[in-house]
C-alpha positions as CSV (number, residue, x, y, z in Angstrom):
1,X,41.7,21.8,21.7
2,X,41.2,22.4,18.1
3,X,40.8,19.1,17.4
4,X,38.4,18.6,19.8
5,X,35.8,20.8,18.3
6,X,35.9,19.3,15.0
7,X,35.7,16.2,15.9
8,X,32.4,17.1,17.4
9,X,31.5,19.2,14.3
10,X,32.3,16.2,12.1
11,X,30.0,14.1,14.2
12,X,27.4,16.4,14.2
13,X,27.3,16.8,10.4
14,X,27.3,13.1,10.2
15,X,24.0,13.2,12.3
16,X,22.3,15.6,10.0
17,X,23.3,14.1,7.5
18,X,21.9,10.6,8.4
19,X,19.1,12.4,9.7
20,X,18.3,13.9,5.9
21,X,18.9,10.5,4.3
22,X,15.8,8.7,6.1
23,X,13.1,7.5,4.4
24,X,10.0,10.4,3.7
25,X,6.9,8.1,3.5
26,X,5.3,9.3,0.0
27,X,1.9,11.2,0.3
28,X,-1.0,8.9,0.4
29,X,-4.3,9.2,-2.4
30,X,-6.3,11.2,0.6
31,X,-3.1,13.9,1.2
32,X,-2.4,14.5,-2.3
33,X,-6.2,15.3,-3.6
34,X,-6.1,17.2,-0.5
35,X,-3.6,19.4,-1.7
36,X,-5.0,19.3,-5.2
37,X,-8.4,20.8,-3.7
38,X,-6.2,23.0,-1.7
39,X,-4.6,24.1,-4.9
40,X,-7.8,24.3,-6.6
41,X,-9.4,26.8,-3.9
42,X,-6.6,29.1,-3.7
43,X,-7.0,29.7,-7.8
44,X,-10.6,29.8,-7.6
45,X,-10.5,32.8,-4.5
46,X,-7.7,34.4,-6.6
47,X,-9.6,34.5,-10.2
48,X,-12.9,35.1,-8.3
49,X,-11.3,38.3,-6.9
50,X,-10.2,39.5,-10.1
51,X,-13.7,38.8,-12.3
52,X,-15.8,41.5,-13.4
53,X,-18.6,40.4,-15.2
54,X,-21.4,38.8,-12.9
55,X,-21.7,35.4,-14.5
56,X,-18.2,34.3,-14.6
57,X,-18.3,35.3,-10.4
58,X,-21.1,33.2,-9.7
59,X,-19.1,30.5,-11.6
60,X,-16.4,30.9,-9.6
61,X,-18.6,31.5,-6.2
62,X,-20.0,28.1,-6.7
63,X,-16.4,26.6,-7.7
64,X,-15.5,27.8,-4.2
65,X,-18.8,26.6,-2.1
66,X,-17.5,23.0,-4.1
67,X,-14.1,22.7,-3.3
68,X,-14.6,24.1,0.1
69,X,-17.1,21.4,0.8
70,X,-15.0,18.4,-1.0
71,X,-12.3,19.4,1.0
72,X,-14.4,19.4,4.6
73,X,-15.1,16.1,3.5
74,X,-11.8,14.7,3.3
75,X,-10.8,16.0,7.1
């Protein structure tokens, strides 16, 4: 009975395992300056949320209004 039940938990650890070993397509030019915008954004909102002085937010403001509308354009 023992040996029943491994066999099926060797076979099922074989699955995963060839599961895990196919082939990941790598990101296209389009999905990975995506993510760079992405990336971008999520610094700008953090520093823009930590600024004081009134110039260096309206930098960032308008860094933000940018990337938000460079990455609209890519979806």
């Amino acid at each position: 009975m023992s040996r029943g039940w491994e066999s099926k938990d060797v076979e099922s650890q074989q699955a995963e395992r060839e599961w895990g070993e196919r082939p990941v397509a790598p990101p296209t030019e389009m999905e990975r300056r995506r993510r760079s915008l992405e990336l971008s954004l999520t610094a700008a909102k953090r520093d823009l949320a930590s600024a004081r002085h009134p110039r260096h937010q309206a930098m960032l403001a308008e860094a933000v209004r940018h990337l938000e509308s460079e990455i609209t354009k890519l979806l």
